[in-house]
TITORKE-613777 format. One line per field, with one value per residue (C-alpha): residue in one letter; z, x, y. Coordinates in nm, 4 decimals, decimal comma. Example, Ala and Ser with C-alpha at 12.3 -4.5 7.8 and 13.67 -1.06 7.14 Angstrom:
% residues 2
res <- A S
up <- 0,7800 0,7140
east <- 1,2300 1,3670
north <- -0,4500 -0,1060
% end
This chain:
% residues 429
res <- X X X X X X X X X X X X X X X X X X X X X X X X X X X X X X X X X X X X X X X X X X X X X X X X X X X X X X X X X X X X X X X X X X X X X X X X X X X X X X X X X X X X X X X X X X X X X X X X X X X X X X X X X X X X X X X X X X X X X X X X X X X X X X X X X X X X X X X X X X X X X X X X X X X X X X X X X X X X X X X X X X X X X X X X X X X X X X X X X X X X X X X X X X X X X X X X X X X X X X X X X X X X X X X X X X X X X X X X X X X X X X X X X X X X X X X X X X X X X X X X X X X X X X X X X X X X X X X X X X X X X X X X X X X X X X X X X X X X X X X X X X X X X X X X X X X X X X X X X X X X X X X X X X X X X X X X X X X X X X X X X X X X X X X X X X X X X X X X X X X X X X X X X X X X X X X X X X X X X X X X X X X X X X X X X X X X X X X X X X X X X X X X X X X X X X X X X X X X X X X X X X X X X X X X X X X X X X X X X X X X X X X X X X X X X
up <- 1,3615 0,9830 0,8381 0,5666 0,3156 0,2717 0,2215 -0,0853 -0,0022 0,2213 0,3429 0,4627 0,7064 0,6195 0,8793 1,0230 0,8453 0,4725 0,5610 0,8420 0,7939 1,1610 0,9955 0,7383 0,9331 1,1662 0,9229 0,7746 1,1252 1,1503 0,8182 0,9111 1,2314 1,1069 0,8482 1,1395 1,3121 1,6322 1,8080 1,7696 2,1625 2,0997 2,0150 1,7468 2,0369 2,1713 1,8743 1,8021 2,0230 1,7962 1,4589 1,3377 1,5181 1,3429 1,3040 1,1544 1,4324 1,5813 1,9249 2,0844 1,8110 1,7064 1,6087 1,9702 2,1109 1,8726 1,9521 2,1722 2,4231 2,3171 1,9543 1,7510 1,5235 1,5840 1,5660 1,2604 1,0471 1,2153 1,0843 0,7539 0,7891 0,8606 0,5621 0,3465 0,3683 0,3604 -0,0524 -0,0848 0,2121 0,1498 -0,1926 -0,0486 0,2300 0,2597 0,2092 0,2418 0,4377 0,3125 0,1166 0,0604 -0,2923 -0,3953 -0,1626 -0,2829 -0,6204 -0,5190 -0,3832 -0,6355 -0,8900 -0,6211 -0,6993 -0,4004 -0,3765 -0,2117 -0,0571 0,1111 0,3826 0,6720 0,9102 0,7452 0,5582 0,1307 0,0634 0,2984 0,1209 -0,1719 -0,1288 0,0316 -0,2677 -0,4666 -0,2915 -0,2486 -0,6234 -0,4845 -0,5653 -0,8404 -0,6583 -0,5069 -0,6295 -0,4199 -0,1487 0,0330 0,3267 0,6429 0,5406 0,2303 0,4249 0,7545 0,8291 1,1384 1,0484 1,1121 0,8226 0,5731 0,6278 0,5635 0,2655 0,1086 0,1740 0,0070 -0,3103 -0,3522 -0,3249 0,0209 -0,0179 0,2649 0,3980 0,6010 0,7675 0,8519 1,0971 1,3857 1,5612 1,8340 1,5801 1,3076 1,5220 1,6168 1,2434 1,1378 1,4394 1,3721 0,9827 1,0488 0,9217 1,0058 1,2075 1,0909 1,3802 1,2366 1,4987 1,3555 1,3512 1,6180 1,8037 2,0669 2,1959 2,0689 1,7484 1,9817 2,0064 1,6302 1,5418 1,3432 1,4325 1,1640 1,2694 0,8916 0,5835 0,3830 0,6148 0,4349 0,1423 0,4306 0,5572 0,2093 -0,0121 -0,2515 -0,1809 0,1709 0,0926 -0,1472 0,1163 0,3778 0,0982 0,0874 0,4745 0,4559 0,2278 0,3050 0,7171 0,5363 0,4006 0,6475 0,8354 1,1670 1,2016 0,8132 0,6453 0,4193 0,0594 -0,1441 -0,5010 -0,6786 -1,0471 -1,3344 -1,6649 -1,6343 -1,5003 -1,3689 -1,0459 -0,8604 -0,6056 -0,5100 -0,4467 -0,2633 -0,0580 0,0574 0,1372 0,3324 0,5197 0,5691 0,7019 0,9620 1,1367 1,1436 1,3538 1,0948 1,0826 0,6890 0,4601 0,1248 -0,1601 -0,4816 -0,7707 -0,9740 -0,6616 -0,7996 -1,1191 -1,2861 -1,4263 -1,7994 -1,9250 -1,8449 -1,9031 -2,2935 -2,3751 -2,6360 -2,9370 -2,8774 -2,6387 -2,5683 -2,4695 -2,2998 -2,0855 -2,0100 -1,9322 -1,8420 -1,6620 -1,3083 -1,0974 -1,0319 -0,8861 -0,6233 -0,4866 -0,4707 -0,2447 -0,0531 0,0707 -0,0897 -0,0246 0,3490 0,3470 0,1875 0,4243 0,7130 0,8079 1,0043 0,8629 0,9115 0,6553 0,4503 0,1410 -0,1845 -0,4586 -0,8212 -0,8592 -1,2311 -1,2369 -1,1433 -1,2295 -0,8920 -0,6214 -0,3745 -0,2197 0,0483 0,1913 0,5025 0,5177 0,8078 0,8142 1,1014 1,0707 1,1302 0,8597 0,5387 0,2818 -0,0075 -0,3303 -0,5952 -1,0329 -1,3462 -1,4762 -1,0885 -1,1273 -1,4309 -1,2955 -1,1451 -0,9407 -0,8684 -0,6190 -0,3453 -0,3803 -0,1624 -0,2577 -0,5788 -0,6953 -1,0346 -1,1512 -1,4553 -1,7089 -2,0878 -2,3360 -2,4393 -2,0663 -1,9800 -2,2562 -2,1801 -1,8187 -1,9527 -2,1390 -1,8370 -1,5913 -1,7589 -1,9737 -2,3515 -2,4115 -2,2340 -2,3813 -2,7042 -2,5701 -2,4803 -2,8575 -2,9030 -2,5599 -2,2405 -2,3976 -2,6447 -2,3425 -2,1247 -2,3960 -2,3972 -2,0453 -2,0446 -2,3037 -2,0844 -1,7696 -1,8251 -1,5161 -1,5099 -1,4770 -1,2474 -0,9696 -0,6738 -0,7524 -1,0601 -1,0166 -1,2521 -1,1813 -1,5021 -1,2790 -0,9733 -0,7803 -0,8311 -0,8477 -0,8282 -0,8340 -1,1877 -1,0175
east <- -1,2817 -1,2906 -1,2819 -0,9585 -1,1839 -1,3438 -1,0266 -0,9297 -0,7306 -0,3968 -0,2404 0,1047 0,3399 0,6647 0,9581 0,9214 0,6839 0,8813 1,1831 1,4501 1,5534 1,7398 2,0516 2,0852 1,9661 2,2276 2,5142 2,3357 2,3393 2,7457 2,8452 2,6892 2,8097 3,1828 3,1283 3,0750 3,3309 3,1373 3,1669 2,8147 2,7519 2,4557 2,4097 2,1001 1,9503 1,9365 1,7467 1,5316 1,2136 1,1894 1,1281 0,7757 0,6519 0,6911 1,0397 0,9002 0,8824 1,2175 1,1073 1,0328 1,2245 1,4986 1,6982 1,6303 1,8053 2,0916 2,2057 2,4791 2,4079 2,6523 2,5673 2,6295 2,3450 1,9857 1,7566 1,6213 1,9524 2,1085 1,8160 1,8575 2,2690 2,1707 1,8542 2,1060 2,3126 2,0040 1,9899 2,3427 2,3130 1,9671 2,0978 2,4174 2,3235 1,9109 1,6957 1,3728 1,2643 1,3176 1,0249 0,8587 0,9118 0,7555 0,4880 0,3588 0,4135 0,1869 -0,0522 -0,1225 -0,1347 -0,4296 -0,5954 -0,5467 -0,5447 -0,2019 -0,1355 0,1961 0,1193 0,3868 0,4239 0,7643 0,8655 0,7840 1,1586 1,2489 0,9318 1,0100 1,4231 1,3214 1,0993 1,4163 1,6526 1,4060 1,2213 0,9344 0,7343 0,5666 0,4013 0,1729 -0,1462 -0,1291 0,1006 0,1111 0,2934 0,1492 0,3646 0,1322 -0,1784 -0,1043 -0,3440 -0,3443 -0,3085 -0,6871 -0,7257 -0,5082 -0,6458 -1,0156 -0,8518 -0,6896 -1,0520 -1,2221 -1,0232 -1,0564 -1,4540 -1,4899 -1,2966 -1,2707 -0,9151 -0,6326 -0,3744 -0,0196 0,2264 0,4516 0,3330 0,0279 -0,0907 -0,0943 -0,3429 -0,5641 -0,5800 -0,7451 -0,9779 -1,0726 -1,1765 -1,3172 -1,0155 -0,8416 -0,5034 -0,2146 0,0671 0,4156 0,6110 0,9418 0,9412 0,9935 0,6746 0,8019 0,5496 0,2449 0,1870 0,0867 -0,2434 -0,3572 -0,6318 -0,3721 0,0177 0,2809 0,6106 0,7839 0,6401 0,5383 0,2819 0,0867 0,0305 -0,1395 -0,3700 -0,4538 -0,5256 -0,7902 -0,8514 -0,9665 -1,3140 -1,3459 -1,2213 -1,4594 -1,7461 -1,6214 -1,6126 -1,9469 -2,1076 -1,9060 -2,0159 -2,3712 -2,3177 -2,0977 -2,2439 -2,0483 -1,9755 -1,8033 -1,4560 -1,5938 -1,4099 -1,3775 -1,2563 -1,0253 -1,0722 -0,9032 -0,7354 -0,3218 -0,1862 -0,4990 -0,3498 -0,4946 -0,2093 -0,1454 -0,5062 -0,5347 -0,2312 -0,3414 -0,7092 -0,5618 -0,3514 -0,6875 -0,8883 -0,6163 -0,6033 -0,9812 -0,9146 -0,9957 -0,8434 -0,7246 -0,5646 -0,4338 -0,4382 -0,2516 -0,3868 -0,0265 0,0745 -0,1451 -0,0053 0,0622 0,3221 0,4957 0,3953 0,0030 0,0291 0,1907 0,0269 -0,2226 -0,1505 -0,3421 -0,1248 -0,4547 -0,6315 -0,3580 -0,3693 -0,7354 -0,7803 -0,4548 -0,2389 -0,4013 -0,4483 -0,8053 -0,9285 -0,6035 -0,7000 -1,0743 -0,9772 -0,7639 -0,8625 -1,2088 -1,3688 -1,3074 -1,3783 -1,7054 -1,8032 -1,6980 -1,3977 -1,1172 -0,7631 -0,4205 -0,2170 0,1416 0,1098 0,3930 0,3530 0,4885 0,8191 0,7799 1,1604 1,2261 0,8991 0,9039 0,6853 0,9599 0,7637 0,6036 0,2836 0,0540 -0,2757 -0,4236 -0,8370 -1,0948 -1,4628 -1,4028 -1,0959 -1,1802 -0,9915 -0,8688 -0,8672 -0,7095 -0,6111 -0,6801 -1,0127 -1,1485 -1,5215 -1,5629 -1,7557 -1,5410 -1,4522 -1,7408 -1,9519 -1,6703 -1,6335 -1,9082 -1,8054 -1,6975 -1,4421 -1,3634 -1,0732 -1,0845 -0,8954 -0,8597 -0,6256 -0,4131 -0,3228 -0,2438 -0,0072 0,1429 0,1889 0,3261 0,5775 0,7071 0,7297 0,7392 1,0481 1,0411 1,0351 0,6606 0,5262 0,5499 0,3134 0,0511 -0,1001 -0,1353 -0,1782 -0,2876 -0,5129 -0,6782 -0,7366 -0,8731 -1,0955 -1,2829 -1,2904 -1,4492 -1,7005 -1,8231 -1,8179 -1,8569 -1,8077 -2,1467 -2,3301 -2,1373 -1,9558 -2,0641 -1,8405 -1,6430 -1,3786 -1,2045 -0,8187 -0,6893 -0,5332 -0,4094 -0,3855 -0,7191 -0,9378 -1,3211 -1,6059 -1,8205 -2,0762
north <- 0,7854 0,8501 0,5127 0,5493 0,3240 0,6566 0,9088 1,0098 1,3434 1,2921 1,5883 1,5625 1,7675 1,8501 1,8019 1,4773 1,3331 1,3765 1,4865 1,3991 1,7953 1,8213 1,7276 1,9512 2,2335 2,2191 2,1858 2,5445 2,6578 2,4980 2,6664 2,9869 3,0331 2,9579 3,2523 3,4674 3,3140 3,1572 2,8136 2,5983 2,5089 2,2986 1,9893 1,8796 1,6877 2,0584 2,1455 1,9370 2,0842 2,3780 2,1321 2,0700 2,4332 2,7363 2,8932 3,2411 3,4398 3,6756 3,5349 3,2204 3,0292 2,8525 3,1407 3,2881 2,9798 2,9372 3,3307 3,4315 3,6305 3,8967 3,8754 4,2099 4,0538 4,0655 3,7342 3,8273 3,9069 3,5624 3,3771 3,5214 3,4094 3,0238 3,0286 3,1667 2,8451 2,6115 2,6024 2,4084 2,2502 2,0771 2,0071 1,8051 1,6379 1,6269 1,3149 1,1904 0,9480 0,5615 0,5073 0,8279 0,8497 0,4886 0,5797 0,9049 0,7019 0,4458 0,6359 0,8626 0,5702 0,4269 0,7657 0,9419 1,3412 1,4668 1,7790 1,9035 2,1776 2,2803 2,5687 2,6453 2,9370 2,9772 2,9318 2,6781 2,4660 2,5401 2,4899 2,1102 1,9912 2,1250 1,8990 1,6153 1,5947 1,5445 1,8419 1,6521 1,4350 1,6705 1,8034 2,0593 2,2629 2,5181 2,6718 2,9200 3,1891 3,2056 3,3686 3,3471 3,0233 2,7950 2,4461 2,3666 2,6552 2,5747 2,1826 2,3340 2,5572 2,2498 2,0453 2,3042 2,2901 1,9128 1,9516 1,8660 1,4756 1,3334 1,4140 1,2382 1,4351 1,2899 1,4826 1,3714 1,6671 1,7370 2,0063 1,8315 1,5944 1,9051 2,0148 1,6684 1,6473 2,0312 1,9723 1,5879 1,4397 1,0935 1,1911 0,9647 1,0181 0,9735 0,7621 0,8415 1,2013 1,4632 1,4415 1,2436 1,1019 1,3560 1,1553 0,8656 1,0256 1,0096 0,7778 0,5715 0,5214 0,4268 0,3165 0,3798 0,5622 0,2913 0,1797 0,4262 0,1576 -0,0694 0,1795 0,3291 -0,0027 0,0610 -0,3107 -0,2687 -0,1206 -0,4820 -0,6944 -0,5575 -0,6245 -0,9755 -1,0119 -0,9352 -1,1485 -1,4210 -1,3668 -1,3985 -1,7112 -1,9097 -2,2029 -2,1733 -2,5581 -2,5964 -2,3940 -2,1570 -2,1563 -1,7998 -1,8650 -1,6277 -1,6482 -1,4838 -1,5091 -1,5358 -1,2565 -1,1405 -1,0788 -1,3625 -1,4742 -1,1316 -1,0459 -1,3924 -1,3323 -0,9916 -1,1038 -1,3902 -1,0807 -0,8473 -1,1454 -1,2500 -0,8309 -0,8667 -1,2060 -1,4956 -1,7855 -1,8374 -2,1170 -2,0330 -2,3119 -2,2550 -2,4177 -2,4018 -2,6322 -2,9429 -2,9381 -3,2841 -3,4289 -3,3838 -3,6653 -3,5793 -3,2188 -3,2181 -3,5720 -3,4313 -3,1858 -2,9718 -2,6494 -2,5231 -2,8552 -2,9706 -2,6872 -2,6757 -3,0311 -3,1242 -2,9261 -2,9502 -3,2883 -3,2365 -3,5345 -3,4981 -3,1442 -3,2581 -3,5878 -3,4457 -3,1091 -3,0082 -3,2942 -3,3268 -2,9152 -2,9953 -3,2954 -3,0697 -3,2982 -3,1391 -3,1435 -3,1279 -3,2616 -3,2676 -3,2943 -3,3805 -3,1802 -3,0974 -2,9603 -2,8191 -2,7675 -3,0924 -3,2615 -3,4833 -3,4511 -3,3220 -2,9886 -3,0030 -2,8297 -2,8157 -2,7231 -2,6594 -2,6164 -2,6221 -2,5525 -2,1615 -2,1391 -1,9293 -2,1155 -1,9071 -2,1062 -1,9062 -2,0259 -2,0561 -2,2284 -2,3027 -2,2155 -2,5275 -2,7945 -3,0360 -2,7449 -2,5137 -2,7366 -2,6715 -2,2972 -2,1013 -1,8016 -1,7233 -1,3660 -1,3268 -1,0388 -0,9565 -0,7834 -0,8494 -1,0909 -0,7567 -0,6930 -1,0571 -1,0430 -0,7314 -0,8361 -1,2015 -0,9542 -0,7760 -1,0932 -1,4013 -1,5621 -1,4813 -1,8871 -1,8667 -1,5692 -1,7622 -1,9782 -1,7404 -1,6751 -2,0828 -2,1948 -2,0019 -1,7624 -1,9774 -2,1715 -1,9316 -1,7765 -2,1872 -2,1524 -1,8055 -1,8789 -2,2573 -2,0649 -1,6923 -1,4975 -1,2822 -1,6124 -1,8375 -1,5524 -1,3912 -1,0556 -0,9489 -0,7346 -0,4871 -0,5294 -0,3615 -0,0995 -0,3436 -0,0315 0,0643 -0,2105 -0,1923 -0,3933 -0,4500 -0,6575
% end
């Protein structure tokens, strides 16, 4: 199997994989077949074999099964009755998939290559992008009708104009599974289409459209880098501790969060600590005058995450503790966490200012995303309250720019990553 670390082109099918289009084809079929004055005696369920295969042909098709028997109209002209209604129809009642929009989005942001090909006719593709908006989001489409291609040869045709990427192809339909294995392509089979159950024999299965964003995570290729360095290190009878490092708004939760995910599919055992949960109190936190200082050396109860968890991690002791912590609303120790670490458990430390000394001699492994004052800022801007954003000239990145130059990151990390573009990330060193 093509591992999808290594795609960068994704090649979609139309009907059923896009677009639910069974609907509005059979209210084109409904309003034709009043214009001509006939009763519609099949159902969609009736229908629905003939989506996903070519409808082109006089024979053999759709339009061969929706005739009457005594029709004074041939195939051909009755398929050119129900196409005729598909423009207003597709534009009232047609929609895509939930999530295909923010998906294509996302992936293109990641920096994938997509490409829309179907076995449909020119002005049925180009009537659903219409409908849909979606058009855009494509680098590239293209429909059979065009040249006369199989699917395997419009795949290698598509291939061949993206430089040979490696390519992913995602259908609900056996075919569409024969046209990825044909070009060495990764087969995504679309669960919810109308495959039935041909999809099921794809090298990957999604159950909803979005699961795309899963598969094709620019992060996974990092993650598996980390797995692998960190399997290198790891004494098998101590918790191993991976530090995630960055300025504010570096991304660092996020990153943590979704590492903590990857690890637990590949069948680790993981515990997340939050820095930000070990925070002290007001009175400790604003006691100097100094906003920078203050939040440097003061902000973060230290000596309380080192006792209680890093500590025992280092000393190989097992645990299984609750623990009080900070409620900065409130500024009581009213929340409760558990932690939960046994001499397998990767423990994923992630905050601000972890890889200083009081800190550093606990982390085995140590990541380090970085992006620059301007975007911290500008992503303070777009999430944070205006009353803290005021604070980030005087007191976070003053802060973090004493922290960078005591500890910089080229000389105390095991990887640097560039997470400018969160979508995109990739590794500096």
């Amino acid at each position: 199997m093509i591992n999808p670390n290594d795609v960068n082109l994704i090649i979609f099918d139309m009907d059923g994989t896009i677009i639910p289009s069974l609907p509005a084809v059979y209210e084109s079929i409904k309003r034709a077949f009043s214009k001509l004055g006939w009763q519609v005696t099949f159902s969609p369920e009736e229908i629905n074999q003939f989506f996903g295969v070519t409808t082109a042909s006089a024979k053999g098709s759709l339009y061969e099964f929706i005739t009457p028997p005594d029709s004074h109209l041939s195939i051909p002209e009755i398929r050119e009755k129900v196409r005729a209604e598909y423009e207003a129809t597709f534009r009232d009642m047609a929609q895509a998939y939930p999530g295909v929009k923010e998906t294509l989005a996302a992936l293109r942001k990641r920096g994938y290559k997509l490409a829309q090909y179907t076995n449909a006719s020119t002005m049925y593709l180009n009537i659903v992008m219409s409908a849909l908006g979606i058009r855009g989001y494509f680098d590239y489409i293209e429909c059979i009708q065009d040249n006369n291609l199989t699917k395997p040869e419009l795949v290698r045709k598509i291939k061949g104009k993206f430089g040979e990427l490696t390519a992913a192809v995602v259908g609900d339909r056996s075919h569409d599974i024969e046209a990825a294995r044909d070009t060495d392509s990764l087969s995504i089979g679309v669960l919810f289409g109308y495959g039935g159950e041909e999809p099921e024999q794809a090298d990957i299965n999604i159950n909803k459209f979005d699961d795309l964003l899963v598969i094709f995570d620019r992060r996974l290729a990092i993650f598996q880098k980390i797995i692998e360095e960190v399997e290198q290190k790891k004494q098998k009878d101590k918790a191993f501790v991976i530090g995630i490092n960055g300025i504010d708004g570096a991304g660092k939760t996020q990153f943590a969060e979704s590492l903590g995910t990857y690890l637990r599919t590949k069948g680790y055992q993981t515990q997340l600590i939050h820095l930000d949960d070990f925070h002290n109190p007001k009175a400790i936190r604003y006691a100097g005058k100094d906003q920078a200082d203050n939040y440097y050396h003061r902000s973060f109860s230290i000596n309380l995450i080192v006792e209680k968890l890093l500590s025992p991690i280092k000393e190989k002791r097992l645990l299984s503790l609750r623990l009080k912590t900070l409620d900065l609303n409130t500024d009581k120790y009213e929340v409760e966490r558990e932690y939960h670490i046994k001499q397998n458990t990767i423990v994923i430390f992630e905050g601000v200012f972890l890889f200083r000394k009081e800190l550093a001699s606990y982390i085995d492994y140590k990541i380090f995303l970085d992006i620059t004052l301007e975007e911290s800022k500008r992503r303070a801007i777009i999430r944070d309250s205006e009353a803290d954003v005021k604070k980030y000239d005087k007191k976070y990145l003053p802060a973090q720019v004493k922290y960078l130059e005591e500890y910089p990151p080229t000389k105390v990390t095991d990887m640097i990553i560039d997470n400018i573009d969160w979508e995109y990330p990739k590794i500096k060193g």
